[in-house]
C-alpha positions as CSV (number, residue, x, y, z in Angstrom):
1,X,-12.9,-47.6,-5.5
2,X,-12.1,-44.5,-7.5
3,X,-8.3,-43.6,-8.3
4,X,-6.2,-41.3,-6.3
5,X,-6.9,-38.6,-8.4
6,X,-9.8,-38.6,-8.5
7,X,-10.3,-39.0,-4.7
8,X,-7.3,-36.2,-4.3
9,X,-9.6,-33.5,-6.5
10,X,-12.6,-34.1,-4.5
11,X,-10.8,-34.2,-1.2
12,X,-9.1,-30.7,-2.5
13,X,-12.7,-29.5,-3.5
14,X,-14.4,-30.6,-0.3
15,X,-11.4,-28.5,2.4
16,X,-11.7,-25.5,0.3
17,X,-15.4,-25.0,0.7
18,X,-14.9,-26.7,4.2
19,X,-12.3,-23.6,5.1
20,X,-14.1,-21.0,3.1
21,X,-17.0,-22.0,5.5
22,X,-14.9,-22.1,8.7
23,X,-13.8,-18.6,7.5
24,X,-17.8,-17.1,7.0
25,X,-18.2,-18.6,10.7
26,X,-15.1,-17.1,12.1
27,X,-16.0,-13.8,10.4
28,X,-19.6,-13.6,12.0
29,X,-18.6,-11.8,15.4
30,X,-16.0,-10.1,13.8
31,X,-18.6,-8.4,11.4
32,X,-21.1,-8.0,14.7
33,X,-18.1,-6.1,16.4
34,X,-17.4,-4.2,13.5
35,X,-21.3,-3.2,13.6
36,X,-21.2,-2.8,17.4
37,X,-18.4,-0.2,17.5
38,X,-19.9,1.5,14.5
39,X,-23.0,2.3,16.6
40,X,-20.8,3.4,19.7
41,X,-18.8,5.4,17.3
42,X,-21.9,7.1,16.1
43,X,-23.5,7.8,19.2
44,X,-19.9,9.0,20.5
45,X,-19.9,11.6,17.8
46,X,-23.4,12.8,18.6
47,X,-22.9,13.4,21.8
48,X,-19.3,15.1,21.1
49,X,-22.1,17.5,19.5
50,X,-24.4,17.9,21.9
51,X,-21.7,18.4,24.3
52,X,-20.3,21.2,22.3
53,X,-23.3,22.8,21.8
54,X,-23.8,23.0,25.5
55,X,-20.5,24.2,26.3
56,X,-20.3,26.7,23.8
57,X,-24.1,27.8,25.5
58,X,-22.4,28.1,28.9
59,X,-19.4,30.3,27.1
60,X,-22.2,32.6,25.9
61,X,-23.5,32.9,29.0
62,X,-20.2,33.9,30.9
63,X,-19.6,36.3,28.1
64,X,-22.5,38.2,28.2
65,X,-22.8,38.7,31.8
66,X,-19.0,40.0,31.1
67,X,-20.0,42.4,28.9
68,X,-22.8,43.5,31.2
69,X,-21.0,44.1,33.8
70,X,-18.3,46.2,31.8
71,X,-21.2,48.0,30.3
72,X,-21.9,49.1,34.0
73,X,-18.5,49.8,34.4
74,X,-18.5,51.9,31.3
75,X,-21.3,53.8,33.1
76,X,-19.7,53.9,36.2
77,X,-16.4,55.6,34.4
78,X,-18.7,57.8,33.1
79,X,-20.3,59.3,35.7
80,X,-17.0,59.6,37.0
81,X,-15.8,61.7,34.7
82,X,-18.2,64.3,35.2
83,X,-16.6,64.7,38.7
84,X,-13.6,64.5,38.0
85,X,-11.9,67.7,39.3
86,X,-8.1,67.2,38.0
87,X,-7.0,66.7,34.6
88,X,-5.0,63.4,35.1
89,X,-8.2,61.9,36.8
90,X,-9.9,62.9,33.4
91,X,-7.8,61.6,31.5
92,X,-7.4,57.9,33.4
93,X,-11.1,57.6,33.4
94,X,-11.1,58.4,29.4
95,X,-8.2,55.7,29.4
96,X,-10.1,53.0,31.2
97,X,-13.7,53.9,29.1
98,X,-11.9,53.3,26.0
99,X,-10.4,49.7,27.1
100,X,-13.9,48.9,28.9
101,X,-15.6,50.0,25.3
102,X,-12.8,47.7,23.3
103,X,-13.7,44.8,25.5
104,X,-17.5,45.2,24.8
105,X,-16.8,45.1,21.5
106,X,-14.4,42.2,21.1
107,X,-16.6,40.3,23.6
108,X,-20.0,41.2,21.0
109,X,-18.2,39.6,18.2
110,X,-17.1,36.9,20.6
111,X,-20.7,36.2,21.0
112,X,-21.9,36.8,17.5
113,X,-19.8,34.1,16.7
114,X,-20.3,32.0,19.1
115,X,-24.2,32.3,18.1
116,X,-23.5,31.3,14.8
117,X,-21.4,28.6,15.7
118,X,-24.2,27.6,17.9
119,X,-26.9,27.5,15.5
120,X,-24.8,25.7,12.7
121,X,-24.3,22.5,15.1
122,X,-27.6,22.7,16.6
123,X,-28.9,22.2,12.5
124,X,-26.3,19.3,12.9
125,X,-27.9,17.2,15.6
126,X,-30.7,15.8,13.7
127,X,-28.3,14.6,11.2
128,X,-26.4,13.0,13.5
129,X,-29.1,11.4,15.7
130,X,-30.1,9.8,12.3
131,X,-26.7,8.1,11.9
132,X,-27.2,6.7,15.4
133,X,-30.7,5.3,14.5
134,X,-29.4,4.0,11.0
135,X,-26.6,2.5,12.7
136,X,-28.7,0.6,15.4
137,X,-30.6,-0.3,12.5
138,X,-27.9,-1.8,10.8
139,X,-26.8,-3.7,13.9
140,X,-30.2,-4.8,14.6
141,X,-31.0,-6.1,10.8
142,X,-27.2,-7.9,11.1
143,X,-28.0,-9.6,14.5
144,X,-31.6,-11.0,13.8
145,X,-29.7,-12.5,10.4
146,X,-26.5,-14.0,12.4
147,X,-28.1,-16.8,13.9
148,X,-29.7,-18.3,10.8
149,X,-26.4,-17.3,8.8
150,X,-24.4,-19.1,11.4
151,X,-26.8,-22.7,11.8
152,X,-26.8,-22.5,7.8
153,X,-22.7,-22.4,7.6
154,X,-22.4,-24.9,10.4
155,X,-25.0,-27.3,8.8
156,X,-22.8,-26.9,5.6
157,X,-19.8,-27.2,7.5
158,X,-21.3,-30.3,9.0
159,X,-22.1,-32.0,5.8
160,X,-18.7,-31.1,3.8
161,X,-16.8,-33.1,6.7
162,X,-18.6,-35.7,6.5
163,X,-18.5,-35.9,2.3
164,X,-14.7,-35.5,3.0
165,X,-14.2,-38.0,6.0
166,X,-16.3,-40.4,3.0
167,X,-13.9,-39.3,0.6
168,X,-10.5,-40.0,2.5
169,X,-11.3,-43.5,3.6
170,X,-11.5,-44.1,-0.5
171,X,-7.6,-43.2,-0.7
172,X,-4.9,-46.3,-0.3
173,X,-3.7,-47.4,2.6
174,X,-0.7,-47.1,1.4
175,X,-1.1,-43.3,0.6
176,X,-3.0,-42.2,3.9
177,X,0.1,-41.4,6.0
178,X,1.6,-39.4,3.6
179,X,-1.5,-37.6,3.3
180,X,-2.3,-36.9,6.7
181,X,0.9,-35.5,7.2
182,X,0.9,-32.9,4.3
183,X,-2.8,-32.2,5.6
184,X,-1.9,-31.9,9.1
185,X,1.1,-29.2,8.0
186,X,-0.7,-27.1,5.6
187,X,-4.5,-28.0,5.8
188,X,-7.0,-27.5,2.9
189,X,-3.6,-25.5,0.9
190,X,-1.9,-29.0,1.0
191,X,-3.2,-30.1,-2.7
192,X,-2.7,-28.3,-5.9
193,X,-4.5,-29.4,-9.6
194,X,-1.9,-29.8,-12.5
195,X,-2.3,-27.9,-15.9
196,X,-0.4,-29.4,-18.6
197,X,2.8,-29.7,-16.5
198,X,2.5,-27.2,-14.7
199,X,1.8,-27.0,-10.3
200,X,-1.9,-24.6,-10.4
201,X,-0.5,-23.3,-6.7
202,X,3.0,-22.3,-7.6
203,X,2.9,-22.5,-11.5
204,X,6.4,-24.4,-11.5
205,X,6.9,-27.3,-14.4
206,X,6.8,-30.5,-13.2
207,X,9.2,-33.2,-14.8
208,X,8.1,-35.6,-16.7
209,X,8.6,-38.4,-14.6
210,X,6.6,-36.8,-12.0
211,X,3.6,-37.1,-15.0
212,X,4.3,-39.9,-15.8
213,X,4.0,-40.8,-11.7
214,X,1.2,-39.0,-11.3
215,X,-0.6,-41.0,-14.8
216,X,0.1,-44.2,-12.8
217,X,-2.0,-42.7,-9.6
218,X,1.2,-42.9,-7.7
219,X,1.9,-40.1,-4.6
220,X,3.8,-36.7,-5.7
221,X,4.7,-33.6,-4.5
222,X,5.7,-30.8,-6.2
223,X,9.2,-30.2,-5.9
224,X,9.0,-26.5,-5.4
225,X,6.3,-25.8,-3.0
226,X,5.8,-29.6,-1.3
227,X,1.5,-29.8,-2.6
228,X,0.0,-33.1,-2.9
229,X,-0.3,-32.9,-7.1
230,X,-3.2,-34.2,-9.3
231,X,-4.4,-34.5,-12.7
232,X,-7.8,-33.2,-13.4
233,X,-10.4,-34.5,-14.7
């Protein structure tokens, strides 16, 4: 039967892989999620664009049926005018051509720019439907790996247990309660390695009568942050 250190530094070996495992399987659907919402995020922003692009179509539209009708209006004025028989009739008519003439030409820049704007996000949309696709790709690549990725942690997972349920039935008797307990508190952090005289997990100095306990294979904990010490190899 090998000595408690011994035992203690394989045990400590065996519940760190055996968490970092645990963690790679808890972070699978996590990751998947994370890929998921990127996809819905990317097709959300697309159509956000499309969307624009249409309304900004439909805006056009209102606009330029605006300005046609005011441009009738502006004609209408105009034929007015050469009927108009008193001066202040003339003169209301100029009034109204002038504002119908300013509107025409506010709403024409309106839909200049709106045209622009138009074409610069319609050159857009085939960047942006080749995010979606890359990000469906992604997701799709990530998916057909997470079940092999999954049975190959779990199968590891599987075997460091066992290696560590092996390895814990080699400690004392005498020493398994007190171990169980520490593991049971603080899991695969409740061992730490000793250099020189020194705790590796909170780098406080052991005494020496703690070494000397721990050269005899006897049970200690470090008085600072209450891990289950042991010498190296």
């Amino acid at each position: 039967m090998s000595g408690p250190a011994v035992v203690f530094r394989e045990i400590h070996r065996l519940r760190r892989f055996a968490h970092e495992l645990q963690e790679q399987i808890d972070r699978q659907p996590r990751q998947q999620k994370a890929q998921q919402a990127k996809v819905a995020r990317q097709e959300e922003i697309y159509r956000q664009a499309q969307d624009t692009v249409k309304h900004l179509k439909v805006e056009i539209h209102g606009k330029e049926g605006t300005l046609k009708s005011t441009h009738g209006q502006i004609a209408k004025y105009e034929r007015q005018l050469n009927e108009a028989g008193a001066k202040k009739e003339y003169d209301a008519l100029q009034h109204e051509i002038s504002d119908a003439k300013t509107k025409c030409q506010r709403l024409e820049e309106e839909i200049f720019a709106g045209m622009t704007e138009i074409e610069e996000k319609t050159a857009r949309l085939p960047e942006l439907d080749q995010a979606v696709k890359q990000a469906k790709e992604d997701y799709a690549k990530f998916e057909s790996g997470m079940t092999e990725r999954l049975a190959g942690f779990r199968a590891q997972l599987a075997e460091t247990q066992a290696q560590l349920q092996a390895q814990e039935a080699e400690l004392p008797v005498k020493l398994r309660g007190q171990y169980e307990r520490f593991v049971a508190a603080q899991g695969h952090d409740a061992l730490a390695t000793v250099h020189g005289q020194t705790c590796a997990a909170c780098y406080t100095e052991i005494t020496a009568q703690q070494y000397n306990e721990l050269q005899q294979e006897l049970f200690v904990l470090c008085k600072s942050c209450g891990r289950i010490l042991y010498l190296p190899a």
